[in-house]
Phi, psi and omega in degrees: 000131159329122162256221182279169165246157166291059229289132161209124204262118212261156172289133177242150192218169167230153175223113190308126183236112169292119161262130184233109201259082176272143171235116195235140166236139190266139182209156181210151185227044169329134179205122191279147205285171152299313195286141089047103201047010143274160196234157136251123170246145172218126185248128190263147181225086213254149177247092166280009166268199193234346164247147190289159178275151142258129179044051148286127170286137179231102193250182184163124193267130201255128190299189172301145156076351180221159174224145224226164179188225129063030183289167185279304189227124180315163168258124174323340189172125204249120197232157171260160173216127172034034178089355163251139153327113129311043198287140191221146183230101185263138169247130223266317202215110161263122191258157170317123156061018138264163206227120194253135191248133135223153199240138172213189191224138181228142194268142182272160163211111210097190184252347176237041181269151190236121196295306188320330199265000167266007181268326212283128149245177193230000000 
């Protein structure tokens, strides 16, 4: 026997969606040292949105031919890249419109390193 049909009506929801728009700006700085091939690099991190950041990463790659030391701020994780040093820094909290500076130091080694190949960021 037949019975009734089944009507069955699925639950409707909203589901709230936040565009949250980040904007980060990046900056780098070389400054050549008193001694004969050292650099000071300072890499700037500015949060140019209206909400704070999390675990943002800040990388930079340190060339051929130099060795690097003296950081500001430790690094989280020293990674390769095509055979350079990767250096990387997660900043745990950027709150709006602050700005994080770190400076670390490079060394030249050998006779053919180019201060120039040290402007490339990542």
């Amino acid at each position: 026997p037949k019975g009734a049909a089944i009507l069955i009506e699925p639950e409707t929801f909203t589901i709230p969606v936040i565009h949250d728009r980040t904007k980060i700006r990046k900056g780098k700085r070389i400054s050549a040292m008193a001694a004969e091939g050292e650099y000071e690099i300072v890499l700037r991190l500015k949060n140019a949105g209206e909400s704070t950041l999390t675990n943002v990463e800040l990388r930079d790659v340190v060339p051929d031919n130099f060795e690097y030391g003296e950081e500001s701020m430790e690094t989280s994780s020293v990674d390769s890249l095509e055979g350079k040093d990767m250096l990387v820094w997660v900043i745990e909290e950027l709150g709006a419109g602050e700005t994080i500076e770190v400076t670390y130091k490079i060394t030249g080694t050998g006779e053919d390193y180019k201060a120039s190949e040290a402007q490339l960021s990542v």
